[in-house]
C-alpha positions in Angstrom: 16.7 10.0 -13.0 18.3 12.8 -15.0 17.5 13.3 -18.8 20.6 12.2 -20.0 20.3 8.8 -18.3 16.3 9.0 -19.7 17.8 9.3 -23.0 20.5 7.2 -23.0 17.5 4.2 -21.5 15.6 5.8 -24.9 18.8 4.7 -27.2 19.4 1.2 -25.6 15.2 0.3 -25.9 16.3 0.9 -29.4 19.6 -1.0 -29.6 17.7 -4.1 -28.0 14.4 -4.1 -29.9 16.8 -4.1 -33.3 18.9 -7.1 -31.4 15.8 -9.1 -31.4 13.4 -8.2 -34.2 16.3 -9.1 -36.9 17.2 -12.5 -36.3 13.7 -13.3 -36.6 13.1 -11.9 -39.4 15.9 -13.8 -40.5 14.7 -16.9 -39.9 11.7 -16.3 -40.9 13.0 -15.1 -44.7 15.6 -17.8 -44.3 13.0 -20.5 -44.1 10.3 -18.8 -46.8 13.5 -19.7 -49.5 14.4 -23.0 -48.2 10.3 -24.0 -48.4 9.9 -22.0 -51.4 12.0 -23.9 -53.7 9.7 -26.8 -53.0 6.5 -25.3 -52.2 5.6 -21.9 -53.6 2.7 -20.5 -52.0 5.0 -20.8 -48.3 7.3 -19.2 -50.1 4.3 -16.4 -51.1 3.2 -16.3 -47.7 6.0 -16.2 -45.3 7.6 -13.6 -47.6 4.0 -11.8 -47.0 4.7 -12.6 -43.1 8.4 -10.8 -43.0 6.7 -7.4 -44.7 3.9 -7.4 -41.9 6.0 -8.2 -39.4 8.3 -5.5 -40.4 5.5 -2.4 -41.0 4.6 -3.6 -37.6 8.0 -3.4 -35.4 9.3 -0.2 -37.5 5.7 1.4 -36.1 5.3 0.0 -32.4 9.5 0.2 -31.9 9.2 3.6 -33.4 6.4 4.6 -30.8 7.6 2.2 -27.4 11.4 4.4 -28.5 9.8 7.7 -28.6 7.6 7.4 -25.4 10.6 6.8 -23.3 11.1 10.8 -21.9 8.4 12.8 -21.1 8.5 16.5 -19.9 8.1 16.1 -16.0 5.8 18.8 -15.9 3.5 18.6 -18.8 4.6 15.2 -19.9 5.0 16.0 -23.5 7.3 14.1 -25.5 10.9 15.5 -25.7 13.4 12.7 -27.1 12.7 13.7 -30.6 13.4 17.5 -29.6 16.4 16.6 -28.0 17.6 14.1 -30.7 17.2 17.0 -33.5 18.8 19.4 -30.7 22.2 16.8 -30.5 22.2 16.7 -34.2 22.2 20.4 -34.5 25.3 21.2 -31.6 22.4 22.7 -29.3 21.9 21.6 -25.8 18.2 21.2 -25.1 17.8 23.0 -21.5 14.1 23.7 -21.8 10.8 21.4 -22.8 9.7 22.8 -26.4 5.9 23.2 -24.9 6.1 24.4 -21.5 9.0 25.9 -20.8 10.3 24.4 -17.9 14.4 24.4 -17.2 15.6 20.7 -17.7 
């Protein structure tokens, strides 16, 4: 697989794990007002739920996203490089730490 298919794998790991982590949240929020107006401490605690829930997707999306292309040769991490590359108008043809042509 070239880089450009890694990266555009990268992009739609991200597109999906959005898809499914916000409908649940939600629900989740949804359901924390409908029980809240009767009971206040579900209110309390699922609204407690929703900000764990999302600390803990933005950081383990954030890292399964980032993961997803690795330098063939010394296996560093270059989908943040190349994403700051795109943004700037430069083509990445080289890993940052090794050197190696892409």
């Amino acid at each position: 697989m070239n880089y450009e298919q890694a990266f555009k794998k990268a992009k739609r790991r991200q597109i999906i794990w959005i898809l499914i982590y916000c409908p649940i949240v939600v629900v989740i929020y949804v359901l924390s007002v409908e029980f809240g107006a009767i009971y206040h401490n579900v209110y309390v605690w699922l609204i407690l739920l929703v900000a764990v829930l999302t600390v803990f997707s933005m950081r383990y999306g954030i890292k399964k996203i980032a993961e997803g292309v690795k330098c063939d040769s010394c296996g560093c991490n270059i989908y943040n490089n190349y994403l700051s590359c795109k943004n700037d108008g430069i083509k990445l043809n080289f890993c940052p730490s090794c050197g190696l042509k892409l």
